[in-house]
N, C-alpha and C positions, 0 to 999 in steps of 0.2 A: 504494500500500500504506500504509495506517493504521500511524501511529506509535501502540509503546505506551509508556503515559507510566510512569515509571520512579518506584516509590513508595520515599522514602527512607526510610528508619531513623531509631527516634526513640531517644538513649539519656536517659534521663527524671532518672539520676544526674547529667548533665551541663549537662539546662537550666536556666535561671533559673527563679526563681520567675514570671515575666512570660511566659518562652515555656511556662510548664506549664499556666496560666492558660487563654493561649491554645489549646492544645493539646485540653482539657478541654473547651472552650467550642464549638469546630470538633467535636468526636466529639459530643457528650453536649447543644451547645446549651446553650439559656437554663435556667437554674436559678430557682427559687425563692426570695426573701431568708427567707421563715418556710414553715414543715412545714405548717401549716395555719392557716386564717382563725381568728377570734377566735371563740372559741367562743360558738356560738349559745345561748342558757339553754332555748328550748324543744327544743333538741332533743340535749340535753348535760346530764350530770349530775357536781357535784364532789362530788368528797370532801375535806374538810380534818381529814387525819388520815395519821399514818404509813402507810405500803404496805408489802406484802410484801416486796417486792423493794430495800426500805430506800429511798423515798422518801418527800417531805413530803405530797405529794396526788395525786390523781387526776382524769382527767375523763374519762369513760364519755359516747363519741358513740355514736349510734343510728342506724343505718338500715332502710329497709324490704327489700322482696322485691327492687326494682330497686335497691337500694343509695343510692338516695338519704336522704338525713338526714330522721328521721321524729321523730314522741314517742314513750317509752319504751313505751306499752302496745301498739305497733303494729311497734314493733323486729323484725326476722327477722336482723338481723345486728347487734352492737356490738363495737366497738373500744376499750378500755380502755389510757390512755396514763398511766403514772405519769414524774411530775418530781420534782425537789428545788426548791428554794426559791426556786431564780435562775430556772426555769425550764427548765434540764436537762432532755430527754429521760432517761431512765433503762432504760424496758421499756415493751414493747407484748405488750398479751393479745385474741388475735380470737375469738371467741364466734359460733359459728352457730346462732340457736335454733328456727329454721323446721326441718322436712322436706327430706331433702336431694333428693327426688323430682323 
């Protein structure tokens, strides 16, 4: 008869900052050091100018129908990510301009 293995309890108030790490790292795996690659110019647009949402700029990425990163006259989806100065995330606005057919 198969032993079953006995899941313990995690109380997250009580670990170190080292076992939460790890903890995070074991459910959820490798992370990312940055949100996204360096923005490509052909296929990205800035803004240097306040935003809406009270940041310093903008950079409007473009994709096509498969989602892949295309030029703006061919765009069927964008992503528009405002920062502040240091580079801040602040707000993200998704735009779907194709057909949703």
């Amino acid at each position: 008869m198969a032993r079953k293995k006995k899941r313990r309890g995690f109380d997250i108030e009580k670990m170190s900052d080292l076992e939460f790490r790890k903890l995070i790292s074991e459910v959820a795996g490798p992370r990312a050091e940055t949100s996204e690659p360096e923005p490509d110019p052909r296929f990205t647009e800035r803004q240097d100018e306040p935003t809406p949402s009270g940041g310093d700029y903008s950079i409007a990425y473009f994709y096509d129908a498969e989602r892949r990163p295309c030029k703006r006259e061919n765009a069927e989806y964008i992503n528009i990510i405002e920062y502040k100065k240091d580079g801040t995330r602040i707000n993200e606005t998704y735009l779907v301009l194709g057909s949703m057919a």
